[in-house]
C-alpha positions as CSV (number, residue, x, y, z in Angstrom):
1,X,254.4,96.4,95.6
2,X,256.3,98.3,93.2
3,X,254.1,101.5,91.4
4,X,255.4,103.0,87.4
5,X,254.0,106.3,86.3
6,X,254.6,107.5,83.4
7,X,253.9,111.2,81.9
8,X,254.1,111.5,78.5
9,X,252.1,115.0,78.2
10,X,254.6,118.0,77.5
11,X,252.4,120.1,78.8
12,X,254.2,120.6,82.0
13,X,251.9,121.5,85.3
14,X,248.7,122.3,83.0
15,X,248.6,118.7,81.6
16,X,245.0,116.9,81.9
17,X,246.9,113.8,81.5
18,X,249.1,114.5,84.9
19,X,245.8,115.4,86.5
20,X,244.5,111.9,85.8
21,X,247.4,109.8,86.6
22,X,247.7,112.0,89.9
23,X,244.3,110.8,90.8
24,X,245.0,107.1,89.8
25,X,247.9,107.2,91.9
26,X,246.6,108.1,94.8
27,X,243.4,105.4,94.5
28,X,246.4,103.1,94.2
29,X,248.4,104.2,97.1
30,X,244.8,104.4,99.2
31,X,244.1,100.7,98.3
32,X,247.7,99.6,98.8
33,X,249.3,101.3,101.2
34,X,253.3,101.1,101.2
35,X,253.8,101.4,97.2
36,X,257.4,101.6,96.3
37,X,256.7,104.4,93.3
38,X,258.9,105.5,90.3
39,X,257.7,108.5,88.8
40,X,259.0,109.5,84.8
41,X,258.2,112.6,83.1
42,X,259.3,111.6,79.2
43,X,260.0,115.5,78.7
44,X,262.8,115.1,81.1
45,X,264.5,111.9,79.8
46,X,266.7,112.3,77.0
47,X,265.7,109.0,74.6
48,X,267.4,108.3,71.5
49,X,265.5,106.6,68.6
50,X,265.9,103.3,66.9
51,X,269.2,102.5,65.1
52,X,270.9,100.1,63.0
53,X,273.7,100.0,65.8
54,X,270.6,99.9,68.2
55,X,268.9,96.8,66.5
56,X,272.2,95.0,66.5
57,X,272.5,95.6,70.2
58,X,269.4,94.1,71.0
59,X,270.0,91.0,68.8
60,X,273.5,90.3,70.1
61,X,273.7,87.6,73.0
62,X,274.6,89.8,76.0
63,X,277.3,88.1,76.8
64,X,278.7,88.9,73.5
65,X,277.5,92.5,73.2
66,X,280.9,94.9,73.2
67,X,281.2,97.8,75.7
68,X,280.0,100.5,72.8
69,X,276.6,97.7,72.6
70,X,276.4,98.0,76.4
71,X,276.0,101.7,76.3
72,X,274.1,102.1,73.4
73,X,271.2,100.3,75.2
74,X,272.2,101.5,78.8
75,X,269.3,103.3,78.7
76,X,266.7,100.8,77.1
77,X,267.4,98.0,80.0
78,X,267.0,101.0,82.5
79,X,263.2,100.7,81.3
80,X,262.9,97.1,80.7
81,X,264.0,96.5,84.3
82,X,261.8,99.0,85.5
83,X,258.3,97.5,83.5
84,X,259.4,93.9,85.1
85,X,259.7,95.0,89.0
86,X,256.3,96.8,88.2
87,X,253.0,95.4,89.8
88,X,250.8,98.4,89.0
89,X,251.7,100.9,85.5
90,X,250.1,104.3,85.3
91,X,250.9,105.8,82.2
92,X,249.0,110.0,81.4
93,X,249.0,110.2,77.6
94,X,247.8,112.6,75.6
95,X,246.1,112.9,72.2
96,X,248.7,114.9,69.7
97,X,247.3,115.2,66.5
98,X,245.4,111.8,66.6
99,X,248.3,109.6,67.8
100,X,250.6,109.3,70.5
101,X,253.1,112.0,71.4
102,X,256.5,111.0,69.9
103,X,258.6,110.6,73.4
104,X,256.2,108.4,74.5
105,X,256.6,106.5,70.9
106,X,259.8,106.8,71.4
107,X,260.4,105.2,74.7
108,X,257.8,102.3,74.0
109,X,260.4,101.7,71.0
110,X,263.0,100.7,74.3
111,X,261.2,98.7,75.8
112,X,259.7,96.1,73.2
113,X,262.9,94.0,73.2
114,X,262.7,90.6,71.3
115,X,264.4,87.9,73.9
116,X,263.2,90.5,77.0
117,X,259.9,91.8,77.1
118,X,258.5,89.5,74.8
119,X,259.6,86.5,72.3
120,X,258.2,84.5,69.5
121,X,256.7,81.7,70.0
122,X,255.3,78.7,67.5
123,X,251.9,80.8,67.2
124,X,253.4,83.9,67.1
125,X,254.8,86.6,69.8
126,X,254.7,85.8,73.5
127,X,254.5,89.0,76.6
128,X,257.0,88.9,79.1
129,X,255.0,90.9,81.0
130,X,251.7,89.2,82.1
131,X,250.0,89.6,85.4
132,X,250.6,93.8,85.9
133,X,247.4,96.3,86.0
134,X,247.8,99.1,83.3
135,X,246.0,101.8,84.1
136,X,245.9,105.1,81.3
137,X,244.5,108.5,81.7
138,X,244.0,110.0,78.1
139,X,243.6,113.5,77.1
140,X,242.5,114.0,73.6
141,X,241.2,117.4,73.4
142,X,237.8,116.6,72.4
143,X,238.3,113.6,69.9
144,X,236.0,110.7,71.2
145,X,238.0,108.1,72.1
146,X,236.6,105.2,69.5
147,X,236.0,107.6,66.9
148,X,238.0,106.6,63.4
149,X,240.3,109.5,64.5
150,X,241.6,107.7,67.4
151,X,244.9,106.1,67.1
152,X,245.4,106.1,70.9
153,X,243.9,103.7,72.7
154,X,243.6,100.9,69.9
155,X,248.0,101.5,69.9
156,X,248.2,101.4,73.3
157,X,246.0,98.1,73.7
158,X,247.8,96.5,70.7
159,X,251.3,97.5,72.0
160,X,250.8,96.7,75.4
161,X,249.1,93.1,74.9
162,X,252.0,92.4,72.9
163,X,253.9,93.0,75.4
164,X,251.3,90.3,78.3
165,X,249.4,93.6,79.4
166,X,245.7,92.4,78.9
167,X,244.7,93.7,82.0
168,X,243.9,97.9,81.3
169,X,242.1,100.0,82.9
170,X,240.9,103.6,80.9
171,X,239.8,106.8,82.1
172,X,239.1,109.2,79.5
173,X,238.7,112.9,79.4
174,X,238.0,113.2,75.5
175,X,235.5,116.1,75.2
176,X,235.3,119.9,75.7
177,X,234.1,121.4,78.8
178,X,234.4,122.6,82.3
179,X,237.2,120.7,83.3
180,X,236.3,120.3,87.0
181,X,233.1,118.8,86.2
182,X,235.5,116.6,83.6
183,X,237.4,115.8,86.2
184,X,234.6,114.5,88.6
185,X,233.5,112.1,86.8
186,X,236.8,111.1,86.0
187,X,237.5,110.7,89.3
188,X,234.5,108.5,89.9
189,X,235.0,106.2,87.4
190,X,238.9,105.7,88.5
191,X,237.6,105.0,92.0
192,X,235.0,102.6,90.5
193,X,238.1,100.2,89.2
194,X,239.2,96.8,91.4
């Protein structure tokens, strides 16, 4: 089985998000065993937003696209291949100022792909990517997750059922405290998924 984590939190080694998809990855690996995993950290990937030339890329037949449309999307069918060999997704993202850190915006902006990762069908838009569990450790620095002031996890639920991803699984640490105790019951409630 194939294993995605992604990091989104630029918050280096003192990230709460890290901590949590540390600890969902090794429930995973425990209940699994051999896991082929791919680990990103977003901070170290260099991720170039939306373009016109961009959009055209995508649209063009591939066997049409030019060598310049080849390379300007290099990088986007890098992640699309990597979301289809996935079984199991973590993905750590924090809370920055109510929404989603950019990068991690950013990214999910290379990997919806019209024709790849989903299409539109006569009822409307169509996943490509049914069948993987999601599970998402969220930070939010004391914003309760379901408050008005959380544009996280509704995004993430939206974006990724979009994409087939119905089946999520998330552990939140979204209040001030002593993070070890935070991070206990965290923990129990990550071992508590199937």
């Amino acid at each position: 089985m194939n294993l995605l984590r992604i990091d989104a939190s630029a918050s280096g080694d003192k990230s709460v998000t890290r901590q949590l998809t540390e600890k969902i990855q090794k429930v995973q690996e425990d209940r699994h065993g051999d896991l082929s995993v791919t680990q990103i950290d977003l901070n170290e990937m260099e991720l170039p937003f939306l373009s016109p030339d961009m959009i055209a890329s995508y649209f063009t037949p591939e066997e049409k696209r030019s060598d310049d449309q080849k390379g300007i999307i290099k990088i986007s069918d890098a992640i699309v291949s990597e979301w289809k060999k996935a079984d199991i997704i973590i993905l750590g993202v924090p809370m920055y100022n109510f929404g989603l850190p950019g990068k991690l915006k950013t990214y999910f902006d290379q990997l919806a792909r019209v024709g790849e990762t989903f299409h539109y069908g006569e009822s409307g838009p169509v996943g490509h990517l049914k069948g993987k569990k999601v599970y998402i450790g969220v930070a939010t620095g004391g914003t309760p997750i379901g408050s008005p002031y959380d544009h996280v996890t509704p995004y993430l639920k939206t974006f990724l059922a979009f994409l087939g991803m119905e089946e999520l699984s998330i552990v939140s640490i979204d209040k001030r405290g002593d993070i070890n105790e935070l991070m206990s019951e965290a923990h129990q409630e990550i071992v508590s998924w199937q």
